[in-house]
C-alpha positions as CSV (number, residue, x, y, z in Angstrom):
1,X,0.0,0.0,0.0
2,X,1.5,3.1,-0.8
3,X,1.9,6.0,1.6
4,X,0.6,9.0,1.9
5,X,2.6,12.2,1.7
6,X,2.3,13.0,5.6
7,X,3.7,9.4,6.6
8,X,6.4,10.2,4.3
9,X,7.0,13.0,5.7
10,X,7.0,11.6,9.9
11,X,8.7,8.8,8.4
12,X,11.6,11.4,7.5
13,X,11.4,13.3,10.3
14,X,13.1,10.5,12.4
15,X,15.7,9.7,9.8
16,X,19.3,11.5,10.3
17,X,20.0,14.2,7.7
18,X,22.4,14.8,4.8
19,X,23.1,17.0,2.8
20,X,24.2,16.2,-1.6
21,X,26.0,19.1,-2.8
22,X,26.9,18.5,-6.6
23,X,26.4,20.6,-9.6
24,X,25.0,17.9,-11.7
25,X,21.5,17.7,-11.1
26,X,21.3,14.1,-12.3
27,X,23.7,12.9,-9.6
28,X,21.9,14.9,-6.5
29,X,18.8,12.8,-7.8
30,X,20.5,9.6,-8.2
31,X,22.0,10.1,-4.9
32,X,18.8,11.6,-2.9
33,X,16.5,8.2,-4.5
34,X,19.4,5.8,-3.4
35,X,19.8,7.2,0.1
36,X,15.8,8.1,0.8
37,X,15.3,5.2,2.9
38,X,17.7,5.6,5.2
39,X,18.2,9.5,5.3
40,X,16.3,12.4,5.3
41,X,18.0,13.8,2.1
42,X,18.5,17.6,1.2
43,X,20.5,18.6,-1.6
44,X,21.6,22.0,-3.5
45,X,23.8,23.1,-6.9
46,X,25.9,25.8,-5.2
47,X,28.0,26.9,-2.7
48,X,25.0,29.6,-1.4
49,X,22.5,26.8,-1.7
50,X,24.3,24.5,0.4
51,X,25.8,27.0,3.2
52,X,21.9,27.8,3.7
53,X,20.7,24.6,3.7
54,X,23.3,23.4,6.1
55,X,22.5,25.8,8.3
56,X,19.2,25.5,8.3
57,X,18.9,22.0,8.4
58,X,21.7,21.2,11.0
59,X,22.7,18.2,8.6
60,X,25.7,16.6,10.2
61,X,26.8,14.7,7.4
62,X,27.8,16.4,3.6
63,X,28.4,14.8,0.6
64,X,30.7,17.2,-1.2
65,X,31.6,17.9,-5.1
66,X,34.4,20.6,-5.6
67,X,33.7,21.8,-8.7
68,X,31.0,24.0,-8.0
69,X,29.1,27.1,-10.3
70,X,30.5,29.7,-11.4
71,X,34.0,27.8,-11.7
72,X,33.2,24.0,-11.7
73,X,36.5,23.5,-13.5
74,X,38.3,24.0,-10.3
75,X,38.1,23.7,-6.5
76,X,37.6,27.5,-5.0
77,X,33.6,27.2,-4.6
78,X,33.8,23.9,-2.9
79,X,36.7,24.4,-0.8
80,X,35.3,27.3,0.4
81,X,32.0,26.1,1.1
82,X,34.1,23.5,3.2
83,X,35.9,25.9,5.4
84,X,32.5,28.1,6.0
85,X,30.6,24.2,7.1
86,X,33.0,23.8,9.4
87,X,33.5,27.2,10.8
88,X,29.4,26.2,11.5
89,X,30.3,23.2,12.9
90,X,33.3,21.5,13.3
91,X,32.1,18.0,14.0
92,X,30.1,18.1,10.5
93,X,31.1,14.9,8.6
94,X,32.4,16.7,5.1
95,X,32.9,13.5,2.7
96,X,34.3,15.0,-0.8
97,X,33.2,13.0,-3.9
98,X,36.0,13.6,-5.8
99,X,36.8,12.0,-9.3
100,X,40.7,11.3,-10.4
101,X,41.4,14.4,-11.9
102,X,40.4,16.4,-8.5
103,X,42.7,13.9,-6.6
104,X,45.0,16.7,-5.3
105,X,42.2,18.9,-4.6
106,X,40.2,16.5,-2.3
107,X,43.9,15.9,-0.8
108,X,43.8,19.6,0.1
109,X,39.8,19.1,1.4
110,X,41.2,16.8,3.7
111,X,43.8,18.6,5.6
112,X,41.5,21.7,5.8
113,X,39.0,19.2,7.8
114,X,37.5,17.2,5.6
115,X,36.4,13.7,7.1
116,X,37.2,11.4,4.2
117,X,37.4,11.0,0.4
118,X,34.7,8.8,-2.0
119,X,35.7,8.2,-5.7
120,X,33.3,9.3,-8.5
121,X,31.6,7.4,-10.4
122,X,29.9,6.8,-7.1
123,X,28.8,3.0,-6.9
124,X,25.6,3.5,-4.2
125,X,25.9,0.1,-2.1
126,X,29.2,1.3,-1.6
127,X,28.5,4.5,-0.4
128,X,25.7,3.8,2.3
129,X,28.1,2.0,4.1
130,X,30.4,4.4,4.4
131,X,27.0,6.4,5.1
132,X,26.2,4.2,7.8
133,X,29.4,4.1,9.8
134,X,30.0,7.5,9.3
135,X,26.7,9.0,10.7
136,X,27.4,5.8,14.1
137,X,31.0,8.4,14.8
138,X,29.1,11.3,14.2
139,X,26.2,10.4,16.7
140,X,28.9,8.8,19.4
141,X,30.9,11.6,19.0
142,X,28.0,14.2,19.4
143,X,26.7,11.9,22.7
144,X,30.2,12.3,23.8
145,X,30.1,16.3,23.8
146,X,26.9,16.6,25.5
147,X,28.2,14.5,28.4
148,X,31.4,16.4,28.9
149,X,29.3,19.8,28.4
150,X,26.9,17.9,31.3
151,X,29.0,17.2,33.9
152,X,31.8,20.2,32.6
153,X,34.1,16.8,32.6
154,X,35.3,13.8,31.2
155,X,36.9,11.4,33.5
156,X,37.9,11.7,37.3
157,X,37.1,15.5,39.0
158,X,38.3,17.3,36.1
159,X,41.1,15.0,35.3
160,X,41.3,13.9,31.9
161,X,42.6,10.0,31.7
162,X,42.2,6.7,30.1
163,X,45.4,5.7,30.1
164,X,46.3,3.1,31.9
165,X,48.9,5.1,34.5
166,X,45.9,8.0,34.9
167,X,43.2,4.4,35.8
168,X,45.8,3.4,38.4
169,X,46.4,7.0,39.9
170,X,42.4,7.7,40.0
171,X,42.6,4.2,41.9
172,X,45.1,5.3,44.6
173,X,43.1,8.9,44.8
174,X,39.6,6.7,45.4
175,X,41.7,4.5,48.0
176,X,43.4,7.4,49.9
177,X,40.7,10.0,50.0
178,X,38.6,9.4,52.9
179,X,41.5,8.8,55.4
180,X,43.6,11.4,56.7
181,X,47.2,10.2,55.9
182,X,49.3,12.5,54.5
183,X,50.2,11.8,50.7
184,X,53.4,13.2,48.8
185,X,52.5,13.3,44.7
186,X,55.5,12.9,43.0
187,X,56.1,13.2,38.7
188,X,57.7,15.9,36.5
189,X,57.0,19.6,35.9
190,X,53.2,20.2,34.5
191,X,51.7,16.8,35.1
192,X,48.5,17.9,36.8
193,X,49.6,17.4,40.7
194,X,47.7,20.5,42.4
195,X,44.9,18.9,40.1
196,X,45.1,15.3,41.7
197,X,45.5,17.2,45.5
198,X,42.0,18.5,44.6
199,X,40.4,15.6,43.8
200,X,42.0,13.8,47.3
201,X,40.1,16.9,49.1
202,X,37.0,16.9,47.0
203,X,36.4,13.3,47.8
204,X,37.4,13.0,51.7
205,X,35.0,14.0,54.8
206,X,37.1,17.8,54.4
207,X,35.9,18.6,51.2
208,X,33.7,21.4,52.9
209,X,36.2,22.7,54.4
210,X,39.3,25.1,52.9
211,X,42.3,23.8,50.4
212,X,44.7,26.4,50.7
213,X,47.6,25.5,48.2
214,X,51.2,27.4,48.9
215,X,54.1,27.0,46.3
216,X,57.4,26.7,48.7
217,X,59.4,27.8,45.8
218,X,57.9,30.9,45.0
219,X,58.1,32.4,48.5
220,X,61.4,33.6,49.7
221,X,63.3,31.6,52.4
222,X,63.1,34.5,54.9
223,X,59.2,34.7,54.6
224,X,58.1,31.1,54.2
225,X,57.8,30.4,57.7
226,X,55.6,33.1,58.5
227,X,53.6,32.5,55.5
228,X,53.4,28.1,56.8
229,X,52.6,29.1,60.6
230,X,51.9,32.4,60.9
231,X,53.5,35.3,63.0
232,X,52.7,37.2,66.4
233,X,52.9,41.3,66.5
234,X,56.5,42.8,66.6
235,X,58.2,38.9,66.0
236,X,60.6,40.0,63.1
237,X,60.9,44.0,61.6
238,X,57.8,44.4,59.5
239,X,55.7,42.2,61.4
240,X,52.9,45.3,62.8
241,X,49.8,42.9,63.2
242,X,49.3,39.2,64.5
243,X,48.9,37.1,61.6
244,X,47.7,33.3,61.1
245,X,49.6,30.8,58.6
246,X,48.3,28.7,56.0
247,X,48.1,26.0,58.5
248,X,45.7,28.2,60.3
249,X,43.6,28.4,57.1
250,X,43.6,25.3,56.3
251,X,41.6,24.1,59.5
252,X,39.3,21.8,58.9
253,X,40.9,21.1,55.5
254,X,43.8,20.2,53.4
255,X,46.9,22.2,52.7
256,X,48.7,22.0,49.9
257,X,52.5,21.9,49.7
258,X,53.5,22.2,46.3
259,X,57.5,22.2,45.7
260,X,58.3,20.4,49.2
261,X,61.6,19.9,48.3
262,X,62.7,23.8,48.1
263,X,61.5,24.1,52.3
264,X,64.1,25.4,54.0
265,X,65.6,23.3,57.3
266,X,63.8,25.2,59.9
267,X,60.6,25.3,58.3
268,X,60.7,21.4,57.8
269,X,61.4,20.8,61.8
270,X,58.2,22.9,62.3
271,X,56.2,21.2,59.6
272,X,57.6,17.8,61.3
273,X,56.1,18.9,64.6
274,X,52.8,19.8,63.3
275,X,52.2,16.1,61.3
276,X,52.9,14.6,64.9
277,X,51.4,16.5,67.3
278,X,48.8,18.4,65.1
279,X,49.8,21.6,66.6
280,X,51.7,25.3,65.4
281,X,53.3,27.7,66.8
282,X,53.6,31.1,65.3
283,X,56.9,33.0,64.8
284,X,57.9,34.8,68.0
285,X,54.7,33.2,70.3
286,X,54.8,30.5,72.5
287,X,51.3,29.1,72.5
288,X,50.6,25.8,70.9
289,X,47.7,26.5,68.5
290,X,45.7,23.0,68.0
291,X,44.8,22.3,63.8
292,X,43.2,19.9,62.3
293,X,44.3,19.8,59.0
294,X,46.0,17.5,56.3
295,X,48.5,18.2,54.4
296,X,49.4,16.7,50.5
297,X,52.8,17.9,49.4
298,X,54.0,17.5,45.6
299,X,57.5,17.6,44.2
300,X,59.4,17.3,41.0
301,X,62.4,16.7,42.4
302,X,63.6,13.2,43.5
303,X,63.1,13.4,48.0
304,X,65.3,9.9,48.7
305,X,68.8,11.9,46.6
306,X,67.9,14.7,48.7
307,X,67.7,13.2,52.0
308,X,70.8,11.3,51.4
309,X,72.5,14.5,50.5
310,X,70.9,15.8,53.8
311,X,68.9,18.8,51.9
312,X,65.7,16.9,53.2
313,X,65.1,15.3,56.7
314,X,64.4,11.5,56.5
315,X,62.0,11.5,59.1
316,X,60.1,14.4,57.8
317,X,60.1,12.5,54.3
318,X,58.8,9.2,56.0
319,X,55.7,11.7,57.6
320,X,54.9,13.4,54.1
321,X,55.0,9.9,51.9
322,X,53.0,7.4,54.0
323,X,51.2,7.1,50.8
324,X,53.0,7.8,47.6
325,X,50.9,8.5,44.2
326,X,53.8,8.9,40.9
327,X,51.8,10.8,38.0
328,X,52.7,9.7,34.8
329,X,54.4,12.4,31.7
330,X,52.7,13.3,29.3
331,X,54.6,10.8,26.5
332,X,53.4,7.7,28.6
333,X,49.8,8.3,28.4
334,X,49.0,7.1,25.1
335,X,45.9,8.6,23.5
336,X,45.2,10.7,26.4
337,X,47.3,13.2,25.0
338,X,44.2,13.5,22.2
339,X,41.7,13.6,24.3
340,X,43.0,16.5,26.5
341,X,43.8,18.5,23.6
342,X,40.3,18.3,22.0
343,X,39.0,19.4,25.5
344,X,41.3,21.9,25.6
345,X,40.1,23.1,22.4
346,X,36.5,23.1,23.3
347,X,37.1,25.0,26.9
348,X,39.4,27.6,25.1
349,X,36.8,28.5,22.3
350,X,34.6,28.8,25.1
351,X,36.8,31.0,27.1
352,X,38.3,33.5,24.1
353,X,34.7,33.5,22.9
354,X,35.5,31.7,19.3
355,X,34.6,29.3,17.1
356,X,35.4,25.6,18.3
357,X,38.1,24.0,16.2
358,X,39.1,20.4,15.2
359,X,42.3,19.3,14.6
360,X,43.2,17.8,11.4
361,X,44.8,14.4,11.1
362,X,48.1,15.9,10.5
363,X,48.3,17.7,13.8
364,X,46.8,14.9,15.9
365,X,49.8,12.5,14.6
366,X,52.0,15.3,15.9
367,X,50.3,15.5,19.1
368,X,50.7,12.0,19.3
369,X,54.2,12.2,18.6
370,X,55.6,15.1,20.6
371,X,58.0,14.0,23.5
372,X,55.8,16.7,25.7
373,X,58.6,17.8,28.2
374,X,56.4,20.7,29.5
375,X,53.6,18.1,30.2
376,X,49.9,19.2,30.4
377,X,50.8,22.6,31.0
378,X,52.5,22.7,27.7
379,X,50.1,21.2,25.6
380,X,47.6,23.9,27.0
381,X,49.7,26.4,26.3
382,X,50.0,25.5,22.6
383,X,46.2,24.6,22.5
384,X,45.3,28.1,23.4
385,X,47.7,30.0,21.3
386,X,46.7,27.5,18.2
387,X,43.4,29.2,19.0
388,X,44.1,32.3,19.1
389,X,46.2,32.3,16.6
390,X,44.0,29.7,14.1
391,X,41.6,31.2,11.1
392,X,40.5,27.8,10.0
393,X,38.1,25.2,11.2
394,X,41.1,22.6,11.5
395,X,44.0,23.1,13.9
396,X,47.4,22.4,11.7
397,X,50.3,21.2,13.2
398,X,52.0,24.7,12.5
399,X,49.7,26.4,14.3
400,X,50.5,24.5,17.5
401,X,54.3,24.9,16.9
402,X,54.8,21.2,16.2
403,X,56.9,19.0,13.7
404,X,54.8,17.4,11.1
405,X,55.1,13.7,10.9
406,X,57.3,14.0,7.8
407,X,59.7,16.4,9.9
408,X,60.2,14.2,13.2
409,X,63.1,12.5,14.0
410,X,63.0,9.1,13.1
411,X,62.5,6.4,16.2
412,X,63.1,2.8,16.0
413,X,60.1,1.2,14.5
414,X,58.3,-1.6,16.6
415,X,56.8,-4.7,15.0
416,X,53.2,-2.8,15.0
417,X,54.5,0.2,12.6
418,X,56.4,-1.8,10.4
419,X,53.6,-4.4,9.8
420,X,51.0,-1.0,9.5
421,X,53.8,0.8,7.0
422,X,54.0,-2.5,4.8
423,X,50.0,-2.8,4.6
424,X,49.6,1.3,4.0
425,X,52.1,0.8,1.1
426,X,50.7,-2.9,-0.5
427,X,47.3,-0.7,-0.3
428,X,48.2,2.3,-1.9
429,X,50.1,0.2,-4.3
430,X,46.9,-1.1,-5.1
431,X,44.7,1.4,-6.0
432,X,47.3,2.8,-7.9
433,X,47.0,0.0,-9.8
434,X,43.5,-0.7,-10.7
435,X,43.0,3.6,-11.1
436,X,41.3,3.7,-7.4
437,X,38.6,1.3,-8.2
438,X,37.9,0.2,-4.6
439,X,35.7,-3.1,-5.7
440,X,38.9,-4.3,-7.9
441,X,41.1,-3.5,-5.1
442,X,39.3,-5.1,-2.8
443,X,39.1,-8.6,-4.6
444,X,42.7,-8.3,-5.2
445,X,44.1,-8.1,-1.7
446,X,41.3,-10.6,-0.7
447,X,39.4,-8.7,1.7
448,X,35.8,-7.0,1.7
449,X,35.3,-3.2,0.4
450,X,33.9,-2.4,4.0
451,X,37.1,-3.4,5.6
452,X,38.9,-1.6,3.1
453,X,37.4,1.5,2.9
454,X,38.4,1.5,7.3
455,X,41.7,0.7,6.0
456,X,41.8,3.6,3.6
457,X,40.4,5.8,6.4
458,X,42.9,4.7,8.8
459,X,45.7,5.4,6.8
460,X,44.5,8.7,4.7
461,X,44.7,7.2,1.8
């Protein structure tokens, strides 16, 4: 029975959208009947067409011809219409169908954001599964966004981690929270330790109460003590009013020592006193001033070499590291390093007040490449400047200051990169080969078009 116009209509209501952008009216036809089952199908002849469509519509997913009126002989119209769609939205799925002779164009597409390549003539089984799996990312992806936007968060109290070392430390954190031992965080410059002391505060019985973090390297020597346990009136020249330490402050709560190692010696006997007895005394008084407070210290510097070289008493050490937690660089995390720089990318647009931007796949094998000795704190610093600095919907690995993958130093290759380098090549080969006829390519190397079109995907081909 054949329905009516209105079921039609509810019927594509529910259906994802996509947009055909193509100059040839015969092809947005062919396209819009092969795909009307599955999509709700919008199309359009030019670059003003499409950009009002696309807004309009919201349609995630683009199917994209370059040639485009006035000048379908060469790329401008549709690479422009590229860079405004994403400028809309940077998580748009941009798919150029791109014939042989527009190889080096769509090449270009890609690396200003496009999501992949299909090759014209366009064979229609083909392209709905590409369809298919590429409007399953587009949705997970999507999901994903409105869940960090939810809980303004992806992981562990604002600690981004998948990794394997970040699972273990967010372990430790869950173990160690509720009791009141004291915890030393060790790991290099920029790895996120004031963040983890948080997140030990946030999730014990103190978390109402103060965390009052104090960097004992960026307060002179002479004045540290005062600042740790306060002074009375007249104790040292300067000192016109009784004042209360940090230890003071932090009553009830946690204090933070960040750079532990850089306390001076007579500081360290009083901060020894106070973790056994649980009382201060303030420069130049004599009363014992009950706190109950904890204290998490952090270092970057190794504690053990400098209690053997007697910069650091042992027993004080011993007090401060009853539980150790050893945060992970940067370079060890794996793919973490991705996912905290498309966070960072969201929260700075948000912040400067600009468009969000992706990066393209260039930049992310950079990211994943950089030795990161400035840590977190580095890769923020180049997120936000690639902002700032970036006109385009796709972050380039220029823009963050990196090598490109081309211009890295070479490393040892493991078993993994040589067998992937040996199957990108025997692929490319390939298609070279049978003129970039995926079916042909497909049969030759024995495996299905699906699994090659992922392996295409994978390897930018």
């Amino acid at each position: 029975m054949k329905k009516t116009k209105a079921e039609q209509e509810e019927k594509a209501d529910g259906l994802p959208k996509i947009l055909v952008v193509d100059d040839d009216e015969q092809i947005r036809k062919q396209i819009t009947w092969a795909l009307a089952d599955d999509f709700q199908v919008f199309a359009a002849g030019d670059r003003p067409a499409a950009l009002e469509l696309f807004r309009k519509e919201q349609t995630g997913i683009v199917l994209l011809d370059l040639g485009l009126p006035p000048r379908p002989r060469d790329a401008d119209e549709g690479l422009s219409a590229l860079e405004e769609m994403m400028g809309i939205d940077p998580l748009a799925k941009v798919i150029i169908v791109s014939g042989n002779s527009e190889r080096a164009s769509a090449l270009a597409a890609i690396e200003k954001g496009a999501h992949d390549i299909f090759p014209k003539p366009v064979e229609l089984d083909e392209l709905k599964v590409v369809l298919h799996r590429v409007r399953r990312r587009l949705e997970l992806e999507r999901e994903s966004i409105e869940e960090r936007l939810l809980a303004d968060r992806i992981s562990f109290d604002d600690i981004i981690g998948s990794s394997e070392p970040m699972q273990q430390v967010f372990t430790t954190v869950t173990k160690v929270a509720d009791t009141d031992v004291p915890v030393l965080i060790t790991g290099e410059s920029g790895t996120g330790k004031e963040l983890i002391a948080n997140a030990i505060h946030n999730r014990s019985h103190r978390s109402n109460g103060p965390f009052i973090p104090i960097n004992c390297s960026a307060i002179p020597e002479t004045l540290l003590e005062s600042e740790l346990f306060g002074h009375e009136k007249g104790a040292f020249t300067g000192a016109s009013a009784q004042r209360r330490g940090k230890l003071e402050y932090a009553n009830g709560g946690t204090l933070f020592l960040d750079e532990i190692g850089e306390l001076a010696p007579e500081p360290q006997v009083k901060l020894l006193r106070f973790l056994q007895e649980k009382v201060v005394e303030r420069v130049g008084g004599r009363q014992p001033i009950p706190i109950d407070g904890r204290v998490i210290a952090a270092t970057n510097q190794d504690l053990e070499e400098l209690v053997k070289s007697g910069r650091f008493r042992e027993d004080l050490y011993f007090r401060l590291a009853v539980v150790r937690i050893e945060l992970p660089p940067l370079r060890d995390r794996g793919e973490d390093v991705i996912q905290l720089a498309e966070h960072l990318a969201l929260a700075f647009a948000k912040e400067l007040k600009k468009p969000a931007r992706t990066f393209n796949r260039t930049a992310l094998d950079a990211l994943r490449r950089h030795p990161w000795p400035g840590n977190v704190r580095e890769l923020q610093n180049r997120v936000k400047r690639a902002l700032v600095l970036s006109d385009g919907p796709a972050i380039s690995p220029a823009e963050l200051e990196l090598e490109t993958p081309e211009e890295a130093p070479s490393a040892p290759a493991t078993l993994k990169e040589i067998r992937e380098t040996v199957e990108k090549e025997k692929i490319s080969e390939a298609l070279k080969e049978n003129n970039g006829n995926v079916s042909k390519t497909a049969k030759i190397l024995g495996i299905s078009r699906p699994t090659l079109y992922d392996l295409m995907s994978r390897y930018g081909l």
